[in-house]
C-alpha positions in Angstrom: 141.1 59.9 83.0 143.9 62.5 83.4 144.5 62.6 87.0 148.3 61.3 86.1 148.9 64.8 84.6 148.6 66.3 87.6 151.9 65.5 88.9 154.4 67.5 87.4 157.2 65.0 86.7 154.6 63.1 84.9 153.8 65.8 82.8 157.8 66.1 81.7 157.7 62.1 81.0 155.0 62.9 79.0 156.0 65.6 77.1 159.3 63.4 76.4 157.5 60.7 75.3 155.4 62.8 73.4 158.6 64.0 71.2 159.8 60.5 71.4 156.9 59.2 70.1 156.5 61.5 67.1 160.0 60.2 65.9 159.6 57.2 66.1 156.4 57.4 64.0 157.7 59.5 61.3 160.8 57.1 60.9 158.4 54.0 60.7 157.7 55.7 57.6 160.5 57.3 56.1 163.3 54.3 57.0 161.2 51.7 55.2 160.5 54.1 52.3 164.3 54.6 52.3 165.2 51.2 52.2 162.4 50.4 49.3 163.9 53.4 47.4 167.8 52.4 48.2 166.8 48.3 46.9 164.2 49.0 44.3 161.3 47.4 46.4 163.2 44.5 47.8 161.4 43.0 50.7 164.0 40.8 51.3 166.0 44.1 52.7 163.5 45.4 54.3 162.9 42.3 56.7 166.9 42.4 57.3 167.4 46.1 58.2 164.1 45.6 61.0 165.3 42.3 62.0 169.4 44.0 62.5 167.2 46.4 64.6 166.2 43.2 67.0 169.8 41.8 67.1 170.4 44.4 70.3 167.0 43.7 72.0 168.2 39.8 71.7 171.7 40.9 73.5 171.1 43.3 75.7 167.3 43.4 76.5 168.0 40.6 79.5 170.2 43.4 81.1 168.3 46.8 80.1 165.6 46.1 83.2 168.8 45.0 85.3 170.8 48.4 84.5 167.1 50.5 84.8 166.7 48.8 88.1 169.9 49.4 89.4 171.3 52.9 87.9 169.8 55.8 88.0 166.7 56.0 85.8 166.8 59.7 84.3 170.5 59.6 83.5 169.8 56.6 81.5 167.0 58.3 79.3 169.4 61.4 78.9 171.9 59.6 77.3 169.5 57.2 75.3 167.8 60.8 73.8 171.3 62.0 73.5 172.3 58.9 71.5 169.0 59.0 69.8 170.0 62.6 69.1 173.3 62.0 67.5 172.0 59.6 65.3 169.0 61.7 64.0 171.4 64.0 62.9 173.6 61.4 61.7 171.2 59.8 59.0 169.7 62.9 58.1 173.1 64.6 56.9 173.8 61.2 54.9 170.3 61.3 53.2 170.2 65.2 53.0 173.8 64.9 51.2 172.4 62.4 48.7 175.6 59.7 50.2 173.5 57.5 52.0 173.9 53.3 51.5 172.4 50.0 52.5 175.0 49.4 54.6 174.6 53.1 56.3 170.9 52.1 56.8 171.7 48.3 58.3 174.6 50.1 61.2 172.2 52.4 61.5 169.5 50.4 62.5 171.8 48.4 65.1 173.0 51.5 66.6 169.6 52.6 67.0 168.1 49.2 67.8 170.9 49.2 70.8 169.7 52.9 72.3 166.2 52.1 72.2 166.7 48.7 74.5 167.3 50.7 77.4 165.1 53.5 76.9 161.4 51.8 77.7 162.9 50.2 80.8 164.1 53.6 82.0 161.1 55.6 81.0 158.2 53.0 82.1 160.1 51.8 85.0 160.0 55.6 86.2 156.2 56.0 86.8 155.4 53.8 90.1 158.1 56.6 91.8 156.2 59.0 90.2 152.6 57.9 90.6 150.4 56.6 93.4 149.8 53.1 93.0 146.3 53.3 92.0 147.0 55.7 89.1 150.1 53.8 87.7 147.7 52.0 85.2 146.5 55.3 84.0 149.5 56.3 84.0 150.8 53.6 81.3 148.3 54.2 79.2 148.2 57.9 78.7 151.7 57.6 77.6 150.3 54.7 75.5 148.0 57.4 74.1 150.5 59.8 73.8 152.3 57.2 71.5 149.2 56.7 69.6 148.2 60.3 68.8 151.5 60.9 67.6 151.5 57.3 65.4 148.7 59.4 64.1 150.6 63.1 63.4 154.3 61.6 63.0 153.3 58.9 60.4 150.4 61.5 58.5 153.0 64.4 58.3 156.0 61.8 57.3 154.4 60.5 54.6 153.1 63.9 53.3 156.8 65.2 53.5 158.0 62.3 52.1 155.9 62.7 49.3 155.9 66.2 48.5 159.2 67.8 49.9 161.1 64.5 50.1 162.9 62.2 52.2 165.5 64.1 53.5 163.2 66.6 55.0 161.4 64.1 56.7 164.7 62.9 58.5 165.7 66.8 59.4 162.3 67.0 60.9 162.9 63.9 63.0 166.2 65.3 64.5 164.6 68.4 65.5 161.6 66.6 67.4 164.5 64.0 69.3 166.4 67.4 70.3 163.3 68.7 71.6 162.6 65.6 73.3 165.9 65.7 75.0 164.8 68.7 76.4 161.7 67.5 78.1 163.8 64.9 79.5 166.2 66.8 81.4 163.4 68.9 83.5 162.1 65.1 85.0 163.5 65.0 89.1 162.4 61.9 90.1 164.7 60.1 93.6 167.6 58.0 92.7 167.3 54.5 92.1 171.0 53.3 92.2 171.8 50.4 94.9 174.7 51.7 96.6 178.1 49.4 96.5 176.2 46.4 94.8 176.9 47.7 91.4 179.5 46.2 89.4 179.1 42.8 86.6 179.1 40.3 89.0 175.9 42.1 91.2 174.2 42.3 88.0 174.8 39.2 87.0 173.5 37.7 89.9 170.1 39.9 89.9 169.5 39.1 86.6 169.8 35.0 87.4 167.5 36.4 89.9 165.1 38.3 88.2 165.1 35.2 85.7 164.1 32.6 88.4 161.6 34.7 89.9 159.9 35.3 86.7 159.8 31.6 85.9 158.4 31.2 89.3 156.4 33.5 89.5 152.7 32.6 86.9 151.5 36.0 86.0 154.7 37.5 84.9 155.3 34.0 83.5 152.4 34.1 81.5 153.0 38.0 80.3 155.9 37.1 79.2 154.6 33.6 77.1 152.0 36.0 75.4 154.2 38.6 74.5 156.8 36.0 72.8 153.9 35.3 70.8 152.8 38.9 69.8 156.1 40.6 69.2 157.3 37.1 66.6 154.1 36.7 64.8 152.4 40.0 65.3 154.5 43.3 65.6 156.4 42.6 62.3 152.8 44.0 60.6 153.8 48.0 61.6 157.9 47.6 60.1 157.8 45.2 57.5 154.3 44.6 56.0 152.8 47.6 56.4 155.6 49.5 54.0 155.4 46.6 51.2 151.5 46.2 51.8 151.4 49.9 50.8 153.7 50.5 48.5 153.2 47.1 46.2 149.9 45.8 47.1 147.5 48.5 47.3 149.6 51.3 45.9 148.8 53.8 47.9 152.5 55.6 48.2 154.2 57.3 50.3 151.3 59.6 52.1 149.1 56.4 51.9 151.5 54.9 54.0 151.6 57.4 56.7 148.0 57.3 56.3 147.8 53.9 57.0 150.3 53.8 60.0 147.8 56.8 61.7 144.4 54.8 61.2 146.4 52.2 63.4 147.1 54.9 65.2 143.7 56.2 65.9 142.2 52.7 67.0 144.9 52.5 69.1 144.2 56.3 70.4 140.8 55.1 71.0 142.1 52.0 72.9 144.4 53.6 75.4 141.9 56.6 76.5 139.2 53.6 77.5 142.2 51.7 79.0 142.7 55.0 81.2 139.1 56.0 82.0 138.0 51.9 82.9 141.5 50.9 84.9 140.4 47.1 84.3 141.6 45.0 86.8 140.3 41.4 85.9 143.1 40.9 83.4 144.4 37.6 82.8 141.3 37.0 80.3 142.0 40.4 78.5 145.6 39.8 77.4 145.4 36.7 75.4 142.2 37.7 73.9 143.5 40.5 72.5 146.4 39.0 71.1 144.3 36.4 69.3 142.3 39.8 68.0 145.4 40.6 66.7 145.8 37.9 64.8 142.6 37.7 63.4 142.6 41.2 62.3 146.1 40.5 60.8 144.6 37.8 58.9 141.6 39.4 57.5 143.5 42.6 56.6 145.5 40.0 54.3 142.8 38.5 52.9 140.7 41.5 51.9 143.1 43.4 49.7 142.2 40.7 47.0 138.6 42.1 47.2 137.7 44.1 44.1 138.5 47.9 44.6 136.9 49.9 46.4 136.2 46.6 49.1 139.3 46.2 48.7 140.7 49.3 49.8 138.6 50.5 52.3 138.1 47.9 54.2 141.7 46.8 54.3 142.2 50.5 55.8 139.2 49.9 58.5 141.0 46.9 59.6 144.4 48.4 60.4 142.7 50.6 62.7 141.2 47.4 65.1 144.8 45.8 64.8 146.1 49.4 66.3 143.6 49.3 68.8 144.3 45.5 69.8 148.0 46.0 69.9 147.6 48.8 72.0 145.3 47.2 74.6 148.1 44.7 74.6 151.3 46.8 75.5 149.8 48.5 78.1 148.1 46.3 79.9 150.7 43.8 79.9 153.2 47.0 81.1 150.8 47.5 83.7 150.6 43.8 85.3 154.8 44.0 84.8 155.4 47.2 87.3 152.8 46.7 89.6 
């Protein structure tokens, strides 16, 4: 199950995505407690700051696999974690110093949106140089789990801190976990990617037209990419939008119930990528689309059953995030897997 580990630049991806992980969790708690707090519970807000964080996947996630194809793969990450870095600090000085706005939050949210586009190209892109070909799955989802045990720790501790030492603490810890991240990224050596003298707009241009074409073309990555359309509209809105609200107004569970929730989607999902790692399925194309419609089952089940009487209504609400954590999960890394091989 760990025989990825073994190789050492593996280990520093890991230990990057570890950190990276960790704060992304925590601020999938505190930013939509923010905005809740900044609007006075206005969902409407909430919807816009996560959608203004999709504007820069819209513009520029057609080019982020060009650029991680054709430039160099760990000088992109480095200045993604240094952007990511900068920004950390940037939010947690304006919350800290009690000056923070809506508007701070929405530019925020675009700036980060923008860094994070070219980051999972970059990292995930990295582990068939890295890996053997037979452990690349394994590979995708141990950092899969990595993400998942720290959707479990990030979102737990963020909404304890939230709730007991406050917001701005929460943001000061996330800054110090994306410096340490940039750290880990720097020690990863892995051989340079760059296609010499083809560089340049019009290159790229023309192997994204071609990239494009073959992916039409070509019916698994065809289909990958139909599926995922349908999962990241109807079904990864849950973690940034309805989770918070669900939370905070429906069950009224708070801030520490909200991390709570985020890490029982967390554990499933845990749970999900370790079996994913020890079984390396192969047979695929039946996996993908059933676990999407899982998804959306669970979604719709979780919905319904916080109108049971309490304590139904509670616990099993709380049981059922953790099988839509475990589906999603399933989902991202299989789907990564069938994309780099």
């Amino acid at each position: 199950m760990f025989d990825a580990l073994k190789y050492k630049d593996f280990q520093w991806i890991w230990a990057s995505q570890t950190a990276h992980a960790f704060a992304l969790w925590a601020q999938m708690v505190a930013l939509p407690l923010l905005v809740l707090e900044i609007t006075d519970n206005s969902a409407a807000h909430l919807g816009g700051v996560i959608a203004v964080r999709t504007v820069p996947a819209l513009l520029l996630g057609p080019w982020a696999g060009v650029v991680a194809d054709w430039f160099n793969r760990r000088t992109i990450l480095i200045f993604t974690k240094w952007a990511n870095l900068v920004l950390s600090i940037v939010i947690a000085v304006l919350v800290a110093s009690g000056t923070v706005e809506l508007w701070h939050v929405y530019g925020w949210m675009f700036m980060r949106g923008a860094t994070q586009v070219f980051d999972q190209p970059a990292r995930y892109s990295m582990i068939p140089s890295i890996l053997p070909g037979h452990l690349v799955t394994q590979g995708m989802a141990l950092l899969s789990s990595t993400q998942n045990f720290m959707r479990i720790i990030g979102a737990t501790l963020a909404g304890f801190i939230a709730e007991y030492f406050g917001l701005s603490w929460t943001f000061i810890v996330i800054a110090i976990t994306a410096a340490t991240g940039l750290l880990a990224t720097y020690q990863i050596h892995v051989a340079a990617n760059e296609r010499a003298g083809t560089a340049g707009v019009k290159g790229m241009t023309r192997g994204l037209i071609e990239g494009a074409k073959f992916s039409i073309r070509n019916r698994t990555i065809r289909g990958v990419l139909i599926i995922s359309l349908i999962y990241f509209t109807f079904g990864m809105s849950f973690m940034q939008v309805f989770a918070p609200l669900f939370a905070v107004k429906v069950l009224e569970i708070g801030r520490d119930g909200l991390g709570m929730m985020l890490a029982l989607t967390g554990a499933g999902a845990l749970v999900a990528s370790l079996v994913v790692a020890r079984t390396q399925p192969s047979r695929l194309g039946p996996i993908l689309p059933a676990t999407v419609i899982s998804i959306g089952a669970a979604l719709a089940l979780f919905s319904l059953s916080t109108y049971l009487p309490r304590p139904v209504g509670l616990f099993l609400p709380l049981a059922l995030v953790t099988v839509i954590g475990a589906s999603q999960t399933l989902f991202m890394s299989l789907s990564r897997a069938v994309m780099v091989k």
